[in-house]
N, C-alpha and C positions, 0 to 999 in steps of 0.2 A: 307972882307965879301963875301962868296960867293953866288954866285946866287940863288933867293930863287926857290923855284920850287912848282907847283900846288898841293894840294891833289891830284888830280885824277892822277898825275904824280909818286906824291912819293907812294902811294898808291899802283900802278901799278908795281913799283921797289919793294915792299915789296913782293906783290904778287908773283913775279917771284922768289925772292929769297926765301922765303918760300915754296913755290910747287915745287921747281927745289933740294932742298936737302930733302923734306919728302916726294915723288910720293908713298911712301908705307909704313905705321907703322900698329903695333900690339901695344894699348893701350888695358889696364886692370883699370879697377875702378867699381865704383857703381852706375847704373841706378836710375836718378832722375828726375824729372820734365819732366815725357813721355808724349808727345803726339800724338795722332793721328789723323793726320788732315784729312776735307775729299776730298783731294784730292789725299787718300794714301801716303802719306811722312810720316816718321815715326821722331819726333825730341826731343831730351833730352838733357840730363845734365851725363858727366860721368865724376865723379869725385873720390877724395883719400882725405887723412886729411887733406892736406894741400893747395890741386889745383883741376880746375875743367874746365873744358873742352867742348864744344858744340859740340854736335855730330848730322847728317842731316843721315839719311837714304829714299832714294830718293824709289818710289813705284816701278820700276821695281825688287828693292834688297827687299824690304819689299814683296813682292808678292811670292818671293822665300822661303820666313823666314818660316819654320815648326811650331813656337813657338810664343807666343806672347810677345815683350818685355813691363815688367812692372816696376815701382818702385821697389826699393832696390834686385833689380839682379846684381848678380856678372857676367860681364860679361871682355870677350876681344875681343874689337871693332879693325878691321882693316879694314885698308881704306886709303885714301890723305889726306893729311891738306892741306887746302885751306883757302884762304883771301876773306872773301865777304867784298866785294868793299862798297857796301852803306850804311853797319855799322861800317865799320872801324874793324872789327873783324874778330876773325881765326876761322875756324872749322874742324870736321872731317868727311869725307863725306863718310860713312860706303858702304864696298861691304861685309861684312863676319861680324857677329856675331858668340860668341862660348862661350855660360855658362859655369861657372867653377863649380867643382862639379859635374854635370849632364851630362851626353851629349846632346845636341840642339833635337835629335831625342824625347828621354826619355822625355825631360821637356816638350816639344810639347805634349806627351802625357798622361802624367799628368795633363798638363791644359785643355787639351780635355775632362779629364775624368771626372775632378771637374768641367765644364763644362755641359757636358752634364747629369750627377747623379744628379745634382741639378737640371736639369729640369724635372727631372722622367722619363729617357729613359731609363734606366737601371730596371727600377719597375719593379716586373715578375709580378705586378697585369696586367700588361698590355700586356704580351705575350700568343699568341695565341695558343691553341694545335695542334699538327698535324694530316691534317684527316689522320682516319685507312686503306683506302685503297684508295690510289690517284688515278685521273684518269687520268691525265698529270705532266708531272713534266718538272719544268722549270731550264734550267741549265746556269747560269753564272760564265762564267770562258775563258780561253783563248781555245781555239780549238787545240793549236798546245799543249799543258801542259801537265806533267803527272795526274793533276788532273782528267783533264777527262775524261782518259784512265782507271784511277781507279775506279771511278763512274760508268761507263758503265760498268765494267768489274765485279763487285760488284752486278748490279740491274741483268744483263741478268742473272746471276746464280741464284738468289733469286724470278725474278719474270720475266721469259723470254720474257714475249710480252707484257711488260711496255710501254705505250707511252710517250716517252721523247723528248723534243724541246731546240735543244741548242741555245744559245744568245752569242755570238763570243764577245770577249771583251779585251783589254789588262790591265793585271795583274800587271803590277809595268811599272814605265816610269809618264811621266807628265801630260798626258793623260789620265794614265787611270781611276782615280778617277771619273771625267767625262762621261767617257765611261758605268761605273759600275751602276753608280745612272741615267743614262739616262736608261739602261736594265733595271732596278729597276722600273723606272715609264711605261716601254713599258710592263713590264710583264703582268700586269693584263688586259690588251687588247687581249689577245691571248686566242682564244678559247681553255676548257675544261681546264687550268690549274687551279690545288688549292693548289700547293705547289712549291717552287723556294728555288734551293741550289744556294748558292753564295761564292766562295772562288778559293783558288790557292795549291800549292803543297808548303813545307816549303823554308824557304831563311833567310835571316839577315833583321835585323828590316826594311834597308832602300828598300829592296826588295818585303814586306810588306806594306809597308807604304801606297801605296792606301785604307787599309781598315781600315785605322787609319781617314781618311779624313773626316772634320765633313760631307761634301756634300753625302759621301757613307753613314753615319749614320744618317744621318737626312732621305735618299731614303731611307734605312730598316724599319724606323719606320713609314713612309707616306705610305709603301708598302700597301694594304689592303688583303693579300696573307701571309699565315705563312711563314716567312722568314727562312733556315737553315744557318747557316753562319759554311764555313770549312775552315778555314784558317791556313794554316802552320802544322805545327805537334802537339805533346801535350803541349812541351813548350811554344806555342806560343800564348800570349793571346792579341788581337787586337780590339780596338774598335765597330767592326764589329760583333764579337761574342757577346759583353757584350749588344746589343742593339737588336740582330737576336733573334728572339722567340725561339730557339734553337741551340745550340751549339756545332758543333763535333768537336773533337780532330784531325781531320784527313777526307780527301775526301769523302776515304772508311766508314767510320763510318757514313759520312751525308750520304750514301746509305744507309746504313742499319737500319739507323732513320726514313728514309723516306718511304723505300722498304718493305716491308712485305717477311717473307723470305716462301716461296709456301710447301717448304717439311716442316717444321715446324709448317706451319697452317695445311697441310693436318694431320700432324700426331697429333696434338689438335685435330682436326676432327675428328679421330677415336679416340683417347680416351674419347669426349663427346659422339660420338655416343656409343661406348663400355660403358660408365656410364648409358648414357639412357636406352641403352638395359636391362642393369641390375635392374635401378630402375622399369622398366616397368613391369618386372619377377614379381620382391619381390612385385608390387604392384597386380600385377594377382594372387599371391601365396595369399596374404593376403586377397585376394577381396574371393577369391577360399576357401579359411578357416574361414570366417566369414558367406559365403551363408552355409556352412555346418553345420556349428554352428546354424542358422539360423532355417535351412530348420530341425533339430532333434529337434527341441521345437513343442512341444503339438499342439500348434496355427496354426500351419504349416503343421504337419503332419494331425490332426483332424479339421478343420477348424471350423465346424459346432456343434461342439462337446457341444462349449462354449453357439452356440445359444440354442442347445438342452435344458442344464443344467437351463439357464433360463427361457426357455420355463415350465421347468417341475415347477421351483418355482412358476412361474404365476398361473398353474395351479393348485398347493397347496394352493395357495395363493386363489386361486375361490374358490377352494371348501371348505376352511375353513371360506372363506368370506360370501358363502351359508348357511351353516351351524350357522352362527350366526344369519345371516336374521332370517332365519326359527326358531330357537331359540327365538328369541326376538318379531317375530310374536305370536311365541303361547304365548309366556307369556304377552303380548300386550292384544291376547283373551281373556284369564284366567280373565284376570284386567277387562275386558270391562264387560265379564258376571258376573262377581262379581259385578260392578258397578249397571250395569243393575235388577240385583236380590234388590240390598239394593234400588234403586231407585222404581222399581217396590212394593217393602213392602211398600213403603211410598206414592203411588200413589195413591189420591183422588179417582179414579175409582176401583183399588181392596180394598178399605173402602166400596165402594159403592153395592161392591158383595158377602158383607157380613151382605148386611140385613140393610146397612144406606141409607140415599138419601140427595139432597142437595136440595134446594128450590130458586129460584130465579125469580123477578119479571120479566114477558115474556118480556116486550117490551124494558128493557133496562138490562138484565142480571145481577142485580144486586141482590146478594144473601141478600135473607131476616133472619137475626139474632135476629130481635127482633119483638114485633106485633105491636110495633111502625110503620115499616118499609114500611106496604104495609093499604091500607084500602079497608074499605067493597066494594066489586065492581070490584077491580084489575083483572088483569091476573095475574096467576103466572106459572111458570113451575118448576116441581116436578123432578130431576134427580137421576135416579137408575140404576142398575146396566147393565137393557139391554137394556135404552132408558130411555124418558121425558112424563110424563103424566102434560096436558096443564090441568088447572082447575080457577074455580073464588072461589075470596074471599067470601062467607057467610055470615060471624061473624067474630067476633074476639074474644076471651078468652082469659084472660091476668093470669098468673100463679101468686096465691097466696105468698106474699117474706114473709121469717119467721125473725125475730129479733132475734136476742138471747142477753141475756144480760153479761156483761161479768162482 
């Protein structure tokens, strides 16, 4: 029998022989049971139909990773096998991932994009217009680039005494994503700026790849400054643009977005003013042909013509309105001395001047009708035609009544 030996001995002999003949494989399987711890370790399951494998990806190699790895990704994991000592097990301790299907770059940004669309940064309800005639323009991009060569060379033709402020930045490298979204928040600090171009001149995806980076697309959309995003050429479509309030195909083109071109508003210029001039004519011409129109009416020409004409009716109007007066007075007369005459035939006083008299007891005017009325002694007064003879009662003689039989 031979000698027995400790775990931690035979263990240690496993370990050696295990790490001493696999320091480096390329395994392929299917991403399962991922985690992410937070101490950045990246740790799964990558397995095939029949076997299955523990795979450790340590945070310095996980900080590297473009992509995020999830359940059921096809991937191929390289790295060591290694024996951890305190479970008695083997694992694969990743320095390289590499999706099948896709390339690492691509998938990366794909998950970026379903990423970020689902939060609403992609919404155009949320992107800002550009003002029409800026008063500063902020440029991120590298100093030494052809983009910014082209951008300047773009604005001074279009609008030569632009004020522009560049923000120095590196364009592709490990830094520069960093770089980009720290410009981004320094932007809107700088006096008189109200608009900021952000981008590089074209390259390969991994040449691009800063303005893939969510820290650059989360700084576009914190921006409070309408963002231009120029990235690459027309093929090129990056994070960066899908999130920038506006999007050029090219450097040049974010000038010309941004820049007002000066010989093309001048020549607007003249052709509004050459429209105003014209409408101002046609409206003098028409103002000019309607006072003409105007001023050849009666009312215009005769002004007073019209008060005249009523004046004369008024006065038609008087003298036909005299004319009835006086009419209706005389016959008003005619009536009254008519009245008058019939009244006067029937007046107790012309009875009385024809030879009657009235008689009435003096002291209380009461005319005497019968000899009933007054007695022997009375006053009476005797009325005729040109005055009253006062006299006393006498007698009295009472007139004989005759019967007659029938």
């Amino acid at each position: 029998m031979t000698e027995p030996l400790s775990v931690t001995e035979l263990t240690r002999q496993l370990k050696d022989c295990l790490e001493g003949n696999f320091p480096l494989v390329a395994v392929q399987g299917e991403v399962s049971s991922c985690t992410h711890a937070a101490s950045g370790h990246v740790y799964f399951t990558l397995k095939d139909e029949q076997a299955q494998i523990r795979v450790v990806m340590w945070k310095r190699t996980a900080s590297r990773l473009k992509f995020d790895v999830k359940d059921g990704m096809e991937l191929v994991a390289v790295g060591a096998v290694e024996l951890y000592a305190p479970r008695g097990t083997y694992q694969l301790v990743v320095e390289d991932l590499v999706p099948q299907g896709i390339g690492p770059l691509e998938l990366a940004f794909r998950q970026m994009h379903e990423k970020l669309h689902a939060e609403g940064l992609f919404d155009p309800s949320r992107k800002r217009p550009l003002p029409r005639f800026p008063r500063r323009i902020a440029i991120i991009t590298s100093p030494t680039g052809a983009a910014i060569r082209d951008i300047l060379q773009v604005m001074s033709r279009r609008w030569p005494s632009l004020n522009v402020v560049l923000l120095p930045v590196a364009v592709q490298g490990d830094a520069a994503a960093s770089q980009i979204a720290e410009a981004l928040k320094r932007v809107s600090k700088l006096d008189g700026v109200d608009v900021v171009i952000a981008g590089r001149g074209g390259g390969s995806l991994e040449d691009l790849w800063a303005f893939n980076e969510e820290i650059v697309a989360r700084a576009i959309a914190a921006c409070p400054l309408p963002v231009v995003s120029a990235v690459g050429h027309e093929i090129d479509v990056t994070i960066a643009d899908l999130v920038a309030d506006r999007r050029a195909l090219t450097p040049s083109e974010a000038a010309e977005l941004v820049v007002p071109d000066m010989v093309e508003l001048e020549s607007q210029l003249q052709y509004v003013g050459k429209r105003l001039i014209g409408s101002l004519r046609e409206q003098a011409t028409s103002a000019r042909r309607q006072l003409e129109l105007l001023s050849s009416r009666r009312v215009i020409r005769q002004p007073f013509d019209r008060v005249q004409q009523q004046t004369q009716r008024l006065d038609d109007w008087y003298d036909q309105l005299t004319r009835a007066i006086r009419s209706r007075t005389l016959l008003a007369e005619s009536r009254v001395v008519n009245i008058a005459g019939s009244l006067n035939a029937l007046s107790p006083l012309n009875v009385l001047e024809r030879g009657y008299s009235i008689t009435q007891r003096a002291e209380s005017d009461q005319v005497v009708r019968h000899t009933g009325d007054v007695n022997v002694g009375d006053v009476i007064a005797t009325r005729i035609g040109d005055g009253r003879i006062i006299s006393t009662v006498d007698s009295l003689e009472q007139k004989e009544t005759k019967l007659t039989k029938g």
